[in-house]
C-alpha positions in Angstrom: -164.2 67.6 -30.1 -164.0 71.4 -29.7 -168.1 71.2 -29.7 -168.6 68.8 -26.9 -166.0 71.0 -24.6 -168.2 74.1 -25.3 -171.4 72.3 -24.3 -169.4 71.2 -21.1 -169.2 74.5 -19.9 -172.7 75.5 -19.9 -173.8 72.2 -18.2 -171.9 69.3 -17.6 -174.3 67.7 -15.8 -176.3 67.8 -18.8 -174.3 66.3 -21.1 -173.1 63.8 -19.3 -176.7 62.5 -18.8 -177.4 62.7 -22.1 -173.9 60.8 -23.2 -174.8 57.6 -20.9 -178.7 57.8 -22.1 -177.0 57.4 -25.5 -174.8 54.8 -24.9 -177.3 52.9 -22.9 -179.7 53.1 -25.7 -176.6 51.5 -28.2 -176.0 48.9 -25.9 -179.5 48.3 -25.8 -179.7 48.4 -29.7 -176.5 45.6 -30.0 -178.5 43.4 -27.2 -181.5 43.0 -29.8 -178.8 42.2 -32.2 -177.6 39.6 -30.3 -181.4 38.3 -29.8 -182.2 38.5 -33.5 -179.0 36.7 -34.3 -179.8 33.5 -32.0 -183.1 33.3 -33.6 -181.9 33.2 -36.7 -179.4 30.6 -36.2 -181.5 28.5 -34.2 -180.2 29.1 -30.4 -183.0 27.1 -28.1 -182.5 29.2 -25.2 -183.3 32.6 -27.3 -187.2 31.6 -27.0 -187.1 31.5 -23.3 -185.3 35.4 -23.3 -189.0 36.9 -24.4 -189.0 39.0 -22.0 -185.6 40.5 -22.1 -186.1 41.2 -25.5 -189.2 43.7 -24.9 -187.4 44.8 -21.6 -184.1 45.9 -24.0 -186.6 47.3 -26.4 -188.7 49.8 -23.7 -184.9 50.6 -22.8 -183.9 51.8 -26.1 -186.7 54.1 -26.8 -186.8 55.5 -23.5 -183.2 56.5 -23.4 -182.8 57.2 -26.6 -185.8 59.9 -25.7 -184.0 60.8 -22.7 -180.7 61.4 -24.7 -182.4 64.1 -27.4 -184.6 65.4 -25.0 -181.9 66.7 -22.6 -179.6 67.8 -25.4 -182.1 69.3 -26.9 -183.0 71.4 -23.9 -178.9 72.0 -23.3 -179.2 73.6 -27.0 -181.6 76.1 -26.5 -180.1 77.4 -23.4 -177.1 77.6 -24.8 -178.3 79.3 -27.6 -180.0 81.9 -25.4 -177.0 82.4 -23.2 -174.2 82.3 -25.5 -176.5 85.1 -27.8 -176.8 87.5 -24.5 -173.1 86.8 -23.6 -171.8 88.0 -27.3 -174.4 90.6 -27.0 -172.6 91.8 -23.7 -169.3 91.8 -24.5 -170.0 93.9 -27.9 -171.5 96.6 -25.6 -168.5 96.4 -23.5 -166.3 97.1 -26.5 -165.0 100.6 -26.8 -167.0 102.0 -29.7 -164.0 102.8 -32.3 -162.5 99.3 -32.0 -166.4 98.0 -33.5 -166.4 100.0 -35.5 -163.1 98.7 -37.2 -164.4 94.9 -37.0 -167.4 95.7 -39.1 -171.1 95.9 -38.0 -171.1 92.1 -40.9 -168.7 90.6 -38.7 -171.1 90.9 -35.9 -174.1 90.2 -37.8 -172.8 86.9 -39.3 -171.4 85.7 -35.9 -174.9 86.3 -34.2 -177.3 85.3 -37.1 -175.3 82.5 -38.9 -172.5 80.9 -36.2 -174.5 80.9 -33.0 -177.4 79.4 -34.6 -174.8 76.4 -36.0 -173.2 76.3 -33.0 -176.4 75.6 -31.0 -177.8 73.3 -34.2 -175.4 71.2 -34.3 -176.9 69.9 -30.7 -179.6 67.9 -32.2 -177.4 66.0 -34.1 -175.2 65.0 -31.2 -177.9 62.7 -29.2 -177.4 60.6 -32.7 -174.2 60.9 -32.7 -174.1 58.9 -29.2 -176.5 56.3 -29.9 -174.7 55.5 -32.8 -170.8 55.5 -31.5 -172.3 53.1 -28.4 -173.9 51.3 -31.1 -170.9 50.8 -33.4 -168.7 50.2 -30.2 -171.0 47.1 -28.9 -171.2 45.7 -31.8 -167.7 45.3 -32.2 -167.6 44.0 -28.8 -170.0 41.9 -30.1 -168.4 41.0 -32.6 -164.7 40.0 -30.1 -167.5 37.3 -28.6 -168.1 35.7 -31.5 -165.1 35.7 -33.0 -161.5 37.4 -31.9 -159.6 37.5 -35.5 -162.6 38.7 -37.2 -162.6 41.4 -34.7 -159.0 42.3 -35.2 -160.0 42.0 -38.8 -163.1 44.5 -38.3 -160.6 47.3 -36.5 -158.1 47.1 -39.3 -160.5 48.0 -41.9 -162.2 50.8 -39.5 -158.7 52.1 -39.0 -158.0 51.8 -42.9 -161.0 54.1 -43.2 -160.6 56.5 -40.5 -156.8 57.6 -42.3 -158.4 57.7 -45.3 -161.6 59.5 -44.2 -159.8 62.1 -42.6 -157.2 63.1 -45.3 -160.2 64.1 -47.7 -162.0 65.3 -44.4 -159.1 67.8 -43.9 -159.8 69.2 -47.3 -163.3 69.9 -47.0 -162.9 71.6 -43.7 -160.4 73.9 -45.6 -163.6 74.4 -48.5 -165.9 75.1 -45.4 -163.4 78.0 -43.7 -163.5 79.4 -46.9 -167.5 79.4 -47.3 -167.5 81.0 -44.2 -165.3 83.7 -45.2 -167.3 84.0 -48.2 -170.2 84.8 -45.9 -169.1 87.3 -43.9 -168.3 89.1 -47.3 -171.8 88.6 -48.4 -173.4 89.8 -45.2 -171.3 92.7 -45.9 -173.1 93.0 -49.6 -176.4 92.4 -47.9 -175.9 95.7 -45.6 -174.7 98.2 -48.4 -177.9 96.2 -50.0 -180.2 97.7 -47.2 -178.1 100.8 -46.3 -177.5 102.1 -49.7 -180.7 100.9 -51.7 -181.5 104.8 -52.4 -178.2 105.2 -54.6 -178.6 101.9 -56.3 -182.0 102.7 -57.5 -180.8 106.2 -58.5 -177.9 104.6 -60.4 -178.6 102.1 -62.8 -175.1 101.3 -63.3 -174.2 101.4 -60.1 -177.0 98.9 -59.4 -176.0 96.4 -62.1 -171.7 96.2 -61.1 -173.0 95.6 -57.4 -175.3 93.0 -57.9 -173.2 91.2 -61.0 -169.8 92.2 -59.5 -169.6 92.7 -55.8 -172.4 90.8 -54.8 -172.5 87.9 -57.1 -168.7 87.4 -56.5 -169.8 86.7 -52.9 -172.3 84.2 -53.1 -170.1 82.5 -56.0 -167.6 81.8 -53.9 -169.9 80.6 -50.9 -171.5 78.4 -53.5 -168.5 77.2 -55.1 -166.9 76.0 -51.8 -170.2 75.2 -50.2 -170.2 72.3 -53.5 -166.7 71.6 -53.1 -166.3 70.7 -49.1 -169.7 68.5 -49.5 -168.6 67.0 -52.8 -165.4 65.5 -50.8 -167.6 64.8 -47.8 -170.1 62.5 -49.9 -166.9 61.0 -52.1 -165.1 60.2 -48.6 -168.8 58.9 -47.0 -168.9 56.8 -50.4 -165.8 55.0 -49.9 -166.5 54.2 -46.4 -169.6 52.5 -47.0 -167.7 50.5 -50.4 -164.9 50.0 -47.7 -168.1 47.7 -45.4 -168.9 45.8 -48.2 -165.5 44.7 -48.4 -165.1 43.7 -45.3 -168.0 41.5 -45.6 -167.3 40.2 -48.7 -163.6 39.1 -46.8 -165.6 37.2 -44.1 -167.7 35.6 -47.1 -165.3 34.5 -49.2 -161.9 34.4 -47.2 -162.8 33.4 -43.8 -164.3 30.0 -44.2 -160.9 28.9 -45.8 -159.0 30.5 -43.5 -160.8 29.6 -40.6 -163.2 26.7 -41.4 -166.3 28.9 -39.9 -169.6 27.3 -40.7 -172.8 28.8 -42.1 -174.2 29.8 -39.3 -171.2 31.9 -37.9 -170.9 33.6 -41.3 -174.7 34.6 -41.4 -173.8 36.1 -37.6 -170.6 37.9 -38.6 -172.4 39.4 -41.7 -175.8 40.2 -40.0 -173.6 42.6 -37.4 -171.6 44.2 -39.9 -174.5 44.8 -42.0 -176.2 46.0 -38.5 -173.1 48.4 -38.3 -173.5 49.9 -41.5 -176.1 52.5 -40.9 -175.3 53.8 -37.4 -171.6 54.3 -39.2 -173.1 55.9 -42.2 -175.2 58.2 -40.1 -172.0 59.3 -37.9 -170.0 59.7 -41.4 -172.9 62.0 -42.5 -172.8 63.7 -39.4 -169.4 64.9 -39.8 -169.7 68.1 -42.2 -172.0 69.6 -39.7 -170.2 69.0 -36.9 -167.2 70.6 -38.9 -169.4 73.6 -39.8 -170.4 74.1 -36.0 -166.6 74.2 -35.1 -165.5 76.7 -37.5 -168.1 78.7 -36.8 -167.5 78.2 -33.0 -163.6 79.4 -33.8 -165.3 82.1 -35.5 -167.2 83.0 -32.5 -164.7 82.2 -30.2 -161.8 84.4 -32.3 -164.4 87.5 -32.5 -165.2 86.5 -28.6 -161.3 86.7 -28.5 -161.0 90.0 -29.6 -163.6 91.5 -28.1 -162.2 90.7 -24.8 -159.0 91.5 -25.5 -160.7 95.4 -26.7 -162.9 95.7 -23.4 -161.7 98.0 -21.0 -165.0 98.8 -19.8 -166.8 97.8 -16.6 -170.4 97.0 -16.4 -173.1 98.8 -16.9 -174.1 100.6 -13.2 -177.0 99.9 -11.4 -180.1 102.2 -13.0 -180.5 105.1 -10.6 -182.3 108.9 -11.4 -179.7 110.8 -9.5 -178.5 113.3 -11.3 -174.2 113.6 -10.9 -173.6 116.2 -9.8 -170.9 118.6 -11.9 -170.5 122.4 -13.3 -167.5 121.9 -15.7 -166.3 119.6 -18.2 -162.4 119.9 -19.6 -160.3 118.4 -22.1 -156.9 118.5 -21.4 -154.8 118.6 -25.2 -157.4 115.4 -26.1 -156.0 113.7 -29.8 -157.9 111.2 -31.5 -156.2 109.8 -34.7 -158.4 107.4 -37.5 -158.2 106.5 -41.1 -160.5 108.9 -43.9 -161.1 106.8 -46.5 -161.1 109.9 -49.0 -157.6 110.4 -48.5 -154.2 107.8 -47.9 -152.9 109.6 -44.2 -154.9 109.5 -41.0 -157.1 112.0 -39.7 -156.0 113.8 -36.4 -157.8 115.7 -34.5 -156.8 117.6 -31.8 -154.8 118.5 -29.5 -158.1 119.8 -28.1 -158.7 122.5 -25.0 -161.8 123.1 -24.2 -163.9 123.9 -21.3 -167.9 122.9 -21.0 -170.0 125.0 -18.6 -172.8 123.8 -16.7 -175.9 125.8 -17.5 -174.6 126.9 -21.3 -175.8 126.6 -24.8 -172.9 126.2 -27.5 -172.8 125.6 -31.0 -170.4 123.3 -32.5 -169.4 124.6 -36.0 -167.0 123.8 -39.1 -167.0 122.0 -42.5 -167.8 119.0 -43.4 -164.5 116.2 -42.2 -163.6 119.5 -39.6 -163.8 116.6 -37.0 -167.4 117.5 -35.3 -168.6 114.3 -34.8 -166.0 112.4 -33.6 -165.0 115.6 -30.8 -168.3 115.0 -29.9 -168.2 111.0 -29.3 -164.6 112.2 -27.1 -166.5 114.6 -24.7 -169.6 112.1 -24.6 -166.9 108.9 -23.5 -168.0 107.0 -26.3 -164.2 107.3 -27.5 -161.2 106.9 -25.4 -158.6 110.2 -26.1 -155.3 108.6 -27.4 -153.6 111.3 -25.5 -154.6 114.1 -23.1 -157.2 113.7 -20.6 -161.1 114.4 -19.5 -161.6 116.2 -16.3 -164.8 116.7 -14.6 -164.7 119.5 -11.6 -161.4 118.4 -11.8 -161.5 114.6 -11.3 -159.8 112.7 -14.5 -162.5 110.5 -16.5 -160.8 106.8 -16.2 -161.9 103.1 -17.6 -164.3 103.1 -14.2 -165.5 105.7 -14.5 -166.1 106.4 -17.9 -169.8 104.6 -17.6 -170.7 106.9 -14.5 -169.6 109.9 -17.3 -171.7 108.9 -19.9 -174.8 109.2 -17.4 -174.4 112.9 -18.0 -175.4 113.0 -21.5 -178.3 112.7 -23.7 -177.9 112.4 -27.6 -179.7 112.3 -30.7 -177.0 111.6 -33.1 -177.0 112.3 -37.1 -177.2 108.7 -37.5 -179.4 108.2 -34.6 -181.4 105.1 -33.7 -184.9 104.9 -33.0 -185.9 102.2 -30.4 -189.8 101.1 -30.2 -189.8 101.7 -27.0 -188.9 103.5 -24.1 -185.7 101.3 -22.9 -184.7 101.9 -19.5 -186.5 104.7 -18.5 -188.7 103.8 -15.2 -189.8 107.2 -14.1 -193.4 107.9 -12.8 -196.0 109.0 -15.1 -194.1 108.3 -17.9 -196.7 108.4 -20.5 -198.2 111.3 -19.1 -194.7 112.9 -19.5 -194.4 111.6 -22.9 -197.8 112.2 -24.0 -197.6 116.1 -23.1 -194.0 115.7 -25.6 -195.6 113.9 -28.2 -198.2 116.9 -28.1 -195.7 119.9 -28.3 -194.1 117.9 -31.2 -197.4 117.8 -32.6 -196.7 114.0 -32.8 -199.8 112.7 -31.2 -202.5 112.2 -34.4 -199.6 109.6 -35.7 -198.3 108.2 -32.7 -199.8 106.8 -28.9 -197.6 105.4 -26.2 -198.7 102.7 -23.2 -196.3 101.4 -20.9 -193.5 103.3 -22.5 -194.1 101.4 -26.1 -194.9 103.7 -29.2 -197.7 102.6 -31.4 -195.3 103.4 -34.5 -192.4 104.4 -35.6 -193.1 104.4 -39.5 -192.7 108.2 -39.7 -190.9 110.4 -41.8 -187.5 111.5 -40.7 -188.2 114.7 -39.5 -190.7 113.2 -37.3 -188.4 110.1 -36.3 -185.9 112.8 -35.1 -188.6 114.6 -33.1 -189.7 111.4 -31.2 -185.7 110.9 -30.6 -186.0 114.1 -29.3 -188.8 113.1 -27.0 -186.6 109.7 -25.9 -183.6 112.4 -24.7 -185.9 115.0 -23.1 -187.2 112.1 -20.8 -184.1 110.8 -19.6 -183.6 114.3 -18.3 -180.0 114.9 -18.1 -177.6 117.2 -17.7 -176.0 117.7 -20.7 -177.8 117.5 -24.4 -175.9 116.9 -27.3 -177.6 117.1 -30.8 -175.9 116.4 -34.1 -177.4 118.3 -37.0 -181.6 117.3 -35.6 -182.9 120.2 -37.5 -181.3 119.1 -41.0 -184.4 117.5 -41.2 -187.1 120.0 -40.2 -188.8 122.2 -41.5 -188.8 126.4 -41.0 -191.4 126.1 -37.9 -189.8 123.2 -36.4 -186.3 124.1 -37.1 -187.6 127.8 -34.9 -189.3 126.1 -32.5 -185.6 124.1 -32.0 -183.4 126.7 -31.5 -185.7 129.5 -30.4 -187.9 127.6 -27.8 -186.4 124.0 -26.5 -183.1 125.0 -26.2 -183.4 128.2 -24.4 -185.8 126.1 -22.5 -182.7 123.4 -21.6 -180.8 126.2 -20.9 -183.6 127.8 -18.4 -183.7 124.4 -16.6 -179.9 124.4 -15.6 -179.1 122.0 -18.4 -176.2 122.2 -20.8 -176.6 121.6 -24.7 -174.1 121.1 -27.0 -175.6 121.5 -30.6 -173.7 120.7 -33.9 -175.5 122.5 -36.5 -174.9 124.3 -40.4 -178.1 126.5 -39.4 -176.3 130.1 -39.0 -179.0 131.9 -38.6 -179.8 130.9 -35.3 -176.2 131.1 -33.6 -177.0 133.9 -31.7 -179.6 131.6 -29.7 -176.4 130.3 -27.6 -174.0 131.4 -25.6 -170.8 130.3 -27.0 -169.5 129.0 -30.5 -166.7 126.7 -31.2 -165.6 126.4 -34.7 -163.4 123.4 -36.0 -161.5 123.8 -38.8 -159.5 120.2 -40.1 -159.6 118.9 -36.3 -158.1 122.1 -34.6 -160.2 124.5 -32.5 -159.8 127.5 -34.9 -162.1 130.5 -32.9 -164.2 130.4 -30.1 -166.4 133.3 -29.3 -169.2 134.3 -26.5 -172.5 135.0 -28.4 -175.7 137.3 -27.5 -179.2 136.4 -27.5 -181.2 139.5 -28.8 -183.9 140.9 -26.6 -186.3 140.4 -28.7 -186.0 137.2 -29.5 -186.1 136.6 -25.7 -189.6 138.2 -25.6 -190.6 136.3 -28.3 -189.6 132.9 -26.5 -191.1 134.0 -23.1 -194.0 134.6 -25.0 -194.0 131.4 -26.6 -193.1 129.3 -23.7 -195.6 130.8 -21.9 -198.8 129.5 -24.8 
């Protein structure tokens, strides 16, 4: 099974302990079988055999022990491992292509798959026991008696076909549950994302929970029911299909065979023996079926992702600065889908040349194509056509990660981690500390050993502690998307008329996308976009006085 190949290739070793604990402790099971049934029909040499009996019985414990115990440790590596190795191939996905497989898709696969996958473990220890169980008993069973043996297998193989044929159907109700799911973990993110406008909206709220969402989790529910409805009917007839057999040995095999009293009880007493270790495998089966689908699911996404990577790994960490003074795009095009409209988007060709040392505003309506120029010159999308040149030296898949270590952003969307991530630089509380001060951030929130006491702020302030995170990792070239949307007048001055002039005073470049006119004149240069086409690009000019006032400030 699909299952017991993926454990395989985290530790073989591993399994293949556990598998012979398991089958020892079945053999050891169908040994007691074999002493229970001499005493019971009277064997005078099964008294003298004491002591095998409590050896056989310290045996099955103790392996059977030995069997979960090193599964169960096999499971939660694997669960750790195959979690950090899904985690690492999504970050080695080119941004765009995740974003077309859907932040659910990824969700599901690392909340609800892995954790089946990795589940599914604990059940296989059981599993083991039980098939070495089954499988000496019908050895077992050839000792005592060859045709009832051949008569045993025909029925098992009479209810394996029949098993399976239902079996195939529920698997089909399960794929389709687990499609169901990743619709409703889609549901459950608009839930959380978009809980402003569904309180604002009464309607709205009511068609998504009674439509969208309940349309989901009906249809999870409704083949949830059906694949274990068929799964119980096919267990059922299996067990009916044991009680037939035994009723054959009872009632056709001492005319067929003339077997005395005694070699009936035997017979009856193993298959009845058999009956729960195959009952517990038959059960077993749904969950094993769930753990493969969702390991195809896994392994499809896992799939895919590799075949989007085209990114190397992420560099050694290092504070050298690379070393640059201009950034050009070469005619860079970038095409996607708006979902406003029925053609694509396209944006571009693009010129443009970035300055070390410069301050530029980023300009145009809403859709102009902002944002996503702004991903292109930061690497975190690949140019369909045209080209990246730094100093001269074309941006490629190897080197794209060495690129991005000139930027800094606080994006429009931006998230805030809880800590400091990455960032080993000396005196890094003091540094941010002296931040959290000028942001006038310090009554709400303390940092030790780069972790923030909070980050339940309001926006605004959010966006000022991302602010702090980029100023820290103090490098060359600051992008920020729309950060004083949420400030107020004083912060949104202190923004353009003291930290950026004070970027631009320390060598660095920043690249600011803003709506705020009034300040333009703070850079050097503005680019305007106009429906993803460079429409005008003009030199600007910081008024003197506005330079006094920010020498004055800066100097406080």
């Amino acid at each position: 099974m699909k299952i017991i190949l993926f454990l395989f290739r985290y530790s073989r070793r591993l399994v293949i302990l556990a598998l012979i604990a398991g089958a020892i402790s079945g053999a050891c099971n169908t040994g007691l079988l074999a002493f229970i049934n001499a005493m019971l029909t009277g064997n005078s040499l099964a008294a003298k055999l004491i002591p095998g009996f409590i050896a056989l019985c310290l045996m099955a414990g103790l392996s059977r022990i030995a069997s979960e115990l090193l599964l169960t440790h096999l499971g939660q590596a694997a669960l750790i491992k195959l979690r950090l190795q899904l985690g690492r191939k999504i970050l080695s996905v080119p941004l765009r292509k995740l974003e077309e497989l859907g932040a659910h898709r990824l969700m599901a696969a690392l909340t609800d798959d892995v954790p089946n996958i990795t589940g599914v473990v604990t059940t296989i220890p059981i599993l083991c026991i039980n098939a070495a169980l089954v499988v000496s008993c019908l050895i077992y069973l050839g000792w005592l008696s060859w045709p009832v043996l051949l008569l045993i297998l025909g029925c098992l193989i009479v209810g394996i076909v029949s098993y399976q044929i239902p079996v195939v159907r529920a698997m089909r109700y399960s794929r389709a549950a687990r499609e169901a799911a990743d619709a409703l973990y889609n549901h459950f993110r608009a839930l959380t994302e978009g809980i402003k406008e569904l309180k604002l909206h009464g309607e709205r709220r009511e068609a998504f929970l009674s439509q969208s969402m309940q349309a989901s989790a009906e249809s999870l529910r409704r083949n949830n029911i059906a694949g274990m409805t068929v799964f119980t009917l096919a267990s059922t007839w299996g067990q009916l299909l044991i009680f037939v057999v035994i009723g054959v040995l009872l009632f056709a095999m001492p005319l067929l065979t003339g077997a005395g009293s005694r070699t009936l009880i035997g017979y009856t007493l193993v298959i009845l023996y058999m009956m729960t270790p195959l009952q517990v495998i038959m059960n077993a089966l749904p969950t094993l079926g769930r753990a493969n689908i969702a390991l195809k699911k896994v392994e499809d996404l896992g799939l895919a992702l590799d075949s989007y990577s085209s990114e190397g790994e992420a560099l050694a960490p290092t504070n050298a600065q690379p070393a640059w003074e201009t950034i050009e795009l070469r005619g860079v095009t970038h095409t996607y889908h708006r979902e406003s409209e029925d053609s694509d988007f396209i944006l571009g060709p693009i010129d443009l040349v970035i300055r070390r040392g410069e301050l530029m505003f980023l300009v145009g309506g809403n859709g102009s194509g902002k944002t996503t120029l702004a991903k292109l010159l930061m690497g975190l999308y690949v140019p369909e056509s045209g080209e990246i040149r730094v100093d001269g030296q074309l941006v490629t898949d190897k080197t794209r990660e060495e690129y991005r270590r000139l930027f800094s952003a606080v994006f429009a969307d931006f998230f805030l981690f809880e800590s400091l991530l990455g960032l080993k630089t000396p005196q890094l509380d003091n540094r941010a500390e002296e931040y959290l001060d000028r942001l006038q951030l310090s009554r709400k929130v303390t940092i030790k050993e780069g972790v923030f006491s909070t980050t339940d702020l309001s926006q605004g302030q959010r966006k000022r502690l991302a602010l702090l995170t980029a100023y820290l990792e103090d490098r060359p070239i600051y992008l920020f998307d729309e950060w004083a949307a949420d400030q107020d007048a004083y912060f949104k001055e202190i923004f353009y008329l003291q930290l950026l002039p004070e970027l631009k005073s320390r060598g660095k470049t920043a690249i600011v996308i803003s709506h705020d006119d009034r300040y333009y004149y703070a850079g050097d240069r503005l680019i305007k976009l106009e429906e993803g086409k460079l429409s005008s690009e003009r030199q600007l000019t910081f008024p003197s006085e506005v330079t006094e006032r920010f020498v004055v400030a800066s100097q406080q």
